[in-house]
Biopython code that builds the backbone (N, CA, C, O; Angstrom):
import numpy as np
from Bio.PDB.StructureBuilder import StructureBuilder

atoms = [
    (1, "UNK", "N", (1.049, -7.730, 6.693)),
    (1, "UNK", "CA", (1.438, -8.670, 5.662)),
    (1, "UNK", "C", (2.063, -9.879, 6.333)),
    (1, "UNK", "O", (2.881, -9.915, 7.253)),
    (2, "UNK", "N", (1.536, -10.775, 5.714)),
    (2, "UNK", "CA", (2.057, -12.036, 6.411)),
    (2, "UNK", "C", (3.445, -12.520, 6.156)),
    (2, "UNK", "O", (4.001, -11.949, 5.218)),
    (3, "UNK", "N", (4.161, -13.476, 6.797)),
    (3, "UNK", "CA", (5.583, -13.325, 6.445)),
    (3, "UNK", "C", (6.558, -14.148, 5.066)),
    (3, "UNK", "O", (7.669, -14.052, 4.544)),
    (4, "UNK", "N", (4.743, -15.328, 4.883)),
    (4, "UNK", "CA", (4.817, -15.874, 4.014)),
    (4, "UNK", "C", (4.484, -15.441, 2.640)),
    (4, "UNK", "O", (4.888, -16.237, 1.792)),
    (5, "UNK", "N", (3.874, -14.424, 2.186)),
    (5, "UNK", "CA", (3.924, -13.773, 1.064)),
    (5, "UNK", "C", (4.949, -13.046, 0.893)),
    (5, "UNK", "O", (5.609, -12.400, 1.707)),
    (6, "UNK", "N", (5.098, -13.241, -0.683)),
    (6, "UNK", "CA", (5.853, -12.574, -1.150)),
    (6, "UNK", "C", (5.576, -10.884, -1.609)),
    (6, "UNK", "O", (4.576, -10.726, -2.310)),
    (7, "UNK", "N", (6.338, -9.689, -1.288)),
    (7, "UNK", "CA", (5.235, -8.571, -1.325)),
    (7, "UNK", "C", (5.628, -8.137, -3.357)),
    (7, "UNK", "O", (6.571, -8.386, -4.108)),
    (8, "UNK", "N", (4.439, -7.485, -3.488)),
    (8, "UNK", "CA", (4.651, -6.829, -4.624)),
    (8, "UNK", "C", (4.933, -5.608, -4.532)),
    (8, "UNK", "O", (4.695, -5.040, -3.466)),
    (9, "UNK", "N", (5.432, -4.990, -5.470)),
    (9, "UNK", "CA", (5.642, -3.571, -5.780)),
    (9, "UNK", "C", (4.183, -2.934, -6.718)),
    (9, "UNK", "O", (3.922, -3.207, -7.889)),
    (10, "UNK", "N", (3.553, -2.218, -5.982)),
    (10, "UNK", "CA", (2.176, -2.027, -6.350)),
    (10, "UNK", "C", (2.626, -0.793, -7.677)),
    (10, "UNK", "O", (1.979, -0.615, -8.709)),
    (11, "UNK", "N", (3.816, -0.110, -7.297)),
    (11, "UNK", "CA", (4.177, 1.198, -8.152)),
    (11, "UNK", "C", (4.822, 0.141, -9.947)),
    (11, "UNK", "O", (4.362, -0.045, -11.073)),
    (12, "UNK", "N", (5.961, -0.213, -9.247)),
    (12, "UNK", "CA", (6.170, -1.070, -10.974)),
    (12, "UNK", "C", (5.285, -2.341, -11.474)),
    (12, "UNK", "O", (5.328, -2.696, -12.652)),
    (13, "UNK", "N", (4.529, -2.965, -10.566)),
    (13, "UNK", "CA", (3.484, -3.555, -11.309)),
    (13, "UNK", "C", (2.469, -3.065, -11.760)),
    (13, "UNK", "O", (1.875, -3.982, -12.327)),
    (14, "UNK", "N", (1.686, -1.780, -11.879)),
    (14, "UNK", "CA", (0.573, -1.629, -12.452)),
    (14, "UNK", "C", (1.303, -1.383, -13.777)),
    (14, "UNK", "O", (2.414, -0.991, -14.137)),
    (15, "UNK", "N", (-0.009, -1.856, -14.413)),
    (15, "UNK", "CA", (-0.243, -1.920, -15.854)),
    (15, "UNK", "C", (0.771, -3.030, -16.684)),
    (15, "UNK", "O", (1.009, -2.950, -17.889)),
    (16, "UNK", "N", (1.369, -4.193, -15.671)),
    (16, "UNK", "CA", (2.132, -4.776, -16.328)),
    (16, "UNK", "C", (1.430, -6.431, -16.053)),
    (16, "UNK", "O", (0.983, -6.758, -14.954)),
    (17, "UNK", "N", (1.440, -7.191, -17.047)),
    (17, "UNK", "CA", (1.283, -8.647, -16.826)),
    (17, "UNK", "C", (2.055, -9.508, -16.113)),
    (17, "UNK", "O", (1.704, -10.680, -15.981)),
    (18, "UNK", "N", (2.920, -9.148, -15.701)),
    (18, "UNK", "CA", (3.696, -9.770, -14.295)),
    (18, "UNK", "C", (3.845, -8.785, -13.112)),
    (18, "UNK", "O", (4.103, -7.601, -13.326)),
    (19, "UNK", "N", (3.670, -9.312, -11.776)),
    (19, "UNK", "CA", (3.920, -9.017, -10.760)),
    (19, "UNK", "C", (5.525, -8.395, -10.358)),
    (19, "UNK", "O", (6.495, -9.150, -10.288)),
    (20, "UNK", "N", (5.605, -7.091, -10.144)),
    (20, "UNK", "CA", (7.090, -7.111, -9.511)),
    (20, "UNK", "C", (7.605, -7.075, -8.028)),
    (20, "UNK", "O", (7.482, -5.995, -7.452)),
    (21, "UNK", "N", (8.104, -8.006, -7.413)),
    (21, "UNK", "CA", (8.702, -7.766, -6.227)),
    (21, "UNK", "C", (9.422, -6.382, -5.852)),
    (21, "UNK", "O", (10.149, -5.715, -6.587)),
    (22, "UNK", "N", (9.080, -6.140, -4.663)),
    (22, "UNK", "CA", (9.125, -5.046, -4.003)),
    (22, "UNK", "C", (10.801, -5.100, -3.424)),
    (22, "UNK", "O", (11.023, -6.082, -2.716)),
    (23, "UNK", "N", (11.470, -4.569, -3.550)),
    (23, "UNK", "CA", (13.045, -4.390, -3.352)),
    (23, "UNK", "C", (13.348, -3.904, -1.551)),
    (23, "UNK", "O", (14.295, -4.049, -0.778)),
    (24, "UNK", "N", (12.278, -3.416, -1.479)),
    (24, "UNK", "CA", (12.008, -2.845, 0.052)),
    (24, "UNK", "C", (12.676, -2.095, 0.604)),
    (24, "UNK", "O", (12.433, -0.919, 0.333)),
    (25, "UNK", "N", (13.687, -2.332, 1.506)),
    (25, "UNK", "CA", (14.791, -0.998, 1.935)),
    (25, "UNK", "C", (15.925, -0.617, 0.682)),
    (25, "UNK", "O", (16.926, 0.089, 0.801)),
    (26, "UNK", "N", (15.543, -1.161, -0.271)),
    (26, "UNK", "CA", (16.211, -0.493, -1.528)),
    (26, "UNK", "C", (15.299, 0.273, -2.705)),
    (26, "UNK", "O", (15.551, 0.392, -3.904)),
    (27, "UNK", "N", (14.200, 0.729, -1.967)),
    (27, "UNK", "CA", (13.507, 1.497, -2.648)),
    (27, "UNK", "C", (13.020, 2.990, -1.507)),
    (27, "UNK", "O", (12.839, 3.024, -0.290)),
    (28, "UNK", "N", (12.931, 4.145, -2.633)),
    (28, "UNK", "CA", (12.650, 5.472, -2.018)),
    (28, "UNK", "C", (10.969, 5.207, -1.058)),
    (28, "UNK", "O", (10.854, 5.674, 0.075)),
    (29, "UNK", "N", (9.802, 4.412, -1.733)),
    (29, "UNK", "CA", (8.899, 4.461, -1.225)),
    (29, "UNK", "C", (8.607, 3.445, 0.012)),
    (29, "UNK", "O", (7.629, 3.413, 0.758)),
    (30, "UNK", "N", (9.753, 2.635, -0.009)),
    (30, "UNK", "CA", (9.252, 1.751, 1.927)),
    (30, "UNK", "C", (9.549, 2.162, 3.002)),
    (30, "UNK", "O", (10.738, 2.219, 3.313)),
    (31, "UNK", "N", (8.799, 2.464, 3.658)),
    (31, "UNK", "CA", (9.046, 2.572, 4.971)),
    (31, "UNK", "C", (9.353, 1.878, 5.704)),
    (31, "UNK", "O", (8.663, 0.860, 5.768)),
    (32, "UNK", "N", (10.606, 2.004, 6.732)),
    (32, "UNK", "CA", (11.166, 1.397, 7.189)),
    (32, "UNK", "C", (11.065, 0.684, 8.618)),
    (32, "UNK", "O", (11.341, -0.453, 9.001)),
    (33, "UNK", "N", (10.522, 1.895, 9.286)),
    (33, "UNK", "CA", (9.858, 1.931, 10.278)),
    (33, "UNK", "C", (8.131, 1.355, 10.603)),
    (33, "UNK", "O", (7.670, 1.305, 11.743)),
    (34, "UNK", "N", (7.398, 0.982, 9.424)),
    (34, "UNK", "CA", (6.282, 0.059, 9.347)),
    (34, "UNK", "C", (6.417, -1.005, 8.587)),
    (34, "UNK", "O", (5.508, -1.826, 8.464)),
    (35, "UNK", "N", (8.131, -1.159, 7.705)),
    (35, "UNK", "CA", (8.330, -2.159, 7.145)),
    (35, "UNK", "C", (6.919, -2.843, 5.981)),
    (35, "UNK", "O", (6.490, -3.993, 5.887)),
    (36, "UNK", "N", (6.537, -1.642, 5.283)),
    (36, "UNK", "CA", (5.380, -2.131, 3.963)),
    (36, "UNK", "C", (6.213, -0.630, 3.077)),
    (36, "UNK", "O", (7.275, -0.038, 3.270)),
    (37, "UNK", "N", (5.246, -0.489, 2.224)),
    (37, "UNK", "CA", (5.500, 0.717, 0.981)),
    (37, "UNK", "C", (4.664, 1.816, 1.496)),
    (37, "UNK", "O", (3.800, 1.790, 2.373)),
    (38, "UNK", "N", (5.010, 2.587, 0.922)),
    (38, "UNK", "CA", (4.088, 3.923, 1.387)),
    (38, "UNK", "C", (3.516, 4.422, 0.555)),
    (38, "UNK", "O", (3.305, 5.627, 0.692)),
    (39, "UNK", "N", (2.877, 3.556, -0.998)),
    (39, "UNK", "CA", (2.062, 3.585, -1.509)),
    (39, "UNK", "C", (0.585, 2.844, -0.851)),
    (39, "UNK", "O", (-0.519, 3.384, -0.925)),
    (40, "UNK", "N", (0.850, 1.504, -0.205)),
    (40, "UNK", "CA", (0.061, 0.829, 0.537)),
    (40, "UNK", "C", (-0.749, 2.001, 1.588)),
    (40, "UNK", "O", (-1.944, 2.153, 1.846)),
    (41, "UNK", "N", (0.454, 2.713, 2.037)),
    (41, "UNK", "CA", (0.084, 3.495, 3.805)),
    (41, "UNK", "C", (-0.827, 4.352, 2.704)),
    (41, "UNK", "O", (-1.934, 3.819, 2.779)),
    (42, "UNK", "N", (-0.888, 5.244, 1.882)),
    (42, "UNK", "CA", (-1.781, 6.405, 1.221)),
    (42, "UNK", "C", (-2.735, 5.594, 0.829)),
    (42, "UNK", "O", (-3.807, 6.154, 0.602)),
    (43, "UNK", "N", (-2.694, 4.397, 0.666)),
    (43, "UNK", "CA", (-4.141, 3.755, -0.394)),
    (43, "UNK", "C", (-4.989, 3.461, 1.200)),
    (43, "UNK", "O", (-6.093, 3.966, 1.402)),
    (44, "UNK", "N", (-4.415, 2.739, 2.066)),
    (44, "UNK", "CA", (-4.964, 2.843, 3.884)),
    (44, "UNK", "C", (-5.250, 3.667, 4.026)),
    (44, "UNK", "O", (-6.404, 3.579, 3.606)),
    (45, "UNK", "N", (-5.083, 5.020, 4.477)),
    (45, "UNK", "CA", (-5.193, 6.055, 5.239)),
    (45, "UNK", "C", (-6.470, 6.238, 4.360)),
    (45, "UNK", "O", (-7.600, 6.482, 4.783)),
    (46, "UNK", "N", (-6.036, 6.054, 2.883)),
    (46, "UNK", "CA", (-7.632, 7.093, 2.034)),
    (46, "UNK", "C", (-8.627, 6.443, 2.246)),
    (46, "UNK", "O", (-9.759, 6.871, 2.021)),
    (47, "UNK", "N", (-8.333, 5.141, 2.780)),
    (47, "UNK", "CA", (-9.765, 4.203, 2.671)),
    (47, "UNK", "C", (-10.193, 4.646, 4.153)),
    (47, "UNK", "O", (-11.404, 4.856, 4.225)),
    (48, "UNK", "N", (-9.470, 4.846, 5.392)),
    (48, "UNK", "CA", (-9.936, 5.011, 6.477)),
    (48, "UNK", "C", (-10.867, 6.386, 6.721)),
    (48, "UNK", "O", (-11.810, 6.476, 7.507)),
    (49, "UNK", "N", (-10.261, 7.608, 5.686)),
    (49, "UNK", "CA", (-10.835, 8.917, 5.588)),
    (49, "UNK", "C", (-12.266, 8.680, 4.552)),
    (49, "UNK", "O", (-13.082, 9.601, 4.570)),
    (50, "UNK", "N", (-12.512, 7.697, 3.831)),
    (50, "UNK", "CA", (-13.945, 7.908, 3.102)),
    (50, "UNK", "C", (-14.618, 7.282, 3.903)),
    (50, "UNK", "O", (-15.798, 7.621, 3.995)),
    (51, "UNK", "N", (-14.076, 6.044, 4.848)),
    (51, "UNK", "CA", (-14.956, 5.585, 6.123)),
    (51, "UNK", "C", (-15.683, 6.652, 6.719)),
    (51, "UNK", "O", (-16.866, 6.990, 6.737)),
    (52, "UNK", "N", (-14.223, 7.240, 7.382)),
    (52, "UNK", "CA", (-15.147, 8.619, 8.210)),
    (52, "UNK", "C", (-16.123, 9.562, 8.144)),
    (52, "UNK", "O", (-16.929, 9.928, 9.000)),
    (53, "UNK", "N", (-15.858, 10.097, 6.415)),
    (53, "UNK", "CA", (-16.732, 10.614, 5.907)),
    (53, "UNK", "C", (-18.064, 10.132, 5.458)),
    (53, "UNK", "O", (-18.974, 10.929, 5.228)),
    (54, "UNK", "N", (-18.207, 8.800, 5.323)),
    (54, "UNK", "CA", (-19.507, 7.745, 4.873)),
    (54, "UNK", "C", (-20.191, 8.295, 6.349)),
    (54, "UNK", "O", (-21.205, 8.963, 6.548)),
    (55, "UNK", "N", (-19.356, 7.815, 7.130)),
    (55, "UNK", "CA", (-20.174, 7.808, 8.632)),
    (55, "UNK", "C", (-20.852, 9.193, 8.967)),
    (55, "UNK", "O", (-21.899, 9.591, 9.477)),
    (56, "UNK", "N", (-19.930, 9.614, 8.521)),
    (56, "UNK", "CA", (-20.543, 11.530, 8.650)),
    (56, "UNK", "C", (-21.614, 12.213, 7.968)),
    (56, "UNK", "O", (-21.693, 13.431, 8.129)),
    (57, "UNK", "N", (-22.310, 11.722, 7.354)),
    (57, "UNK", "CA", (-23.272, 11.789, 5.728)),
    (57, "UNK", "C", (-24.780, 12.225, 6.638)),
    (57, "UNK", "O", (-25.373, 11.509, 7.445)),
    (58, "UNK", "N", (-24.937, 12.837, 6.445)),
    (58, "UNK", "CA", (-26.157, 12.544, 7.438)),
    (58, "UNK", "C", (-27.579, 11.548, 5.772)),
    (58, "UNK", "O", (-27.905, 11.850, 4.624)),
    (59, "UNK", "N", (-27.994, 10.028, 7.054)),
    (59, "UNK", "CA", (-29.025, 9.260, 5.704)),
    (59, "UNK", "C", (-30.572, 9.547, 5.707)),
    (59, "UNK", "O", (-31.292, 9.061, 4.835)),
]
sb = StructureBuilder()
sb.init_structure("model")
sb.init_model(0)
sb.init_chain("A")
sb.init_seg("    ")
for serial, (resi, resn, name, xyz) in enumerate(atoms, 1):
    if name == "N":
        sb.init_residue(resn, " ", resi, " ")
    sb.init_atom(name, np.array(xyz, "f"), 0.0, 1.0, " ", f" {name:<3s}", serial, name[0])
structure = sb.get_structure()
């Protein structure tokens, strides 16, 4: 994430017509140590595991 965006909170913005800022080390889901949310890291990781598995498919 770049340093110039502002981040959202992907957990209290869905389903809402405004965007909510992400509170960051005052929330249970950021990580601190990769400094993003760890809703972001599970939505990554799942996209990297259907990669793997696409690749694995025999066509």
């Amino acid at each position: 994430m770049s340093s110039n965006k502002i981040p959202i909170c992907p957990l209290m913005s869905a389903g809402n017509e405004i965007n909510i800022v992400c509170v960051q080390e005052n929330c249970a889901w950021y990580m601190k140590n990769y400094k993003t949310c760890a809703v972001y890291l599970l939505g990554h990781n799942a996209l990297l595991d259907i990669k793997e598995k696409q690749t694995k498919t025999p066509q």
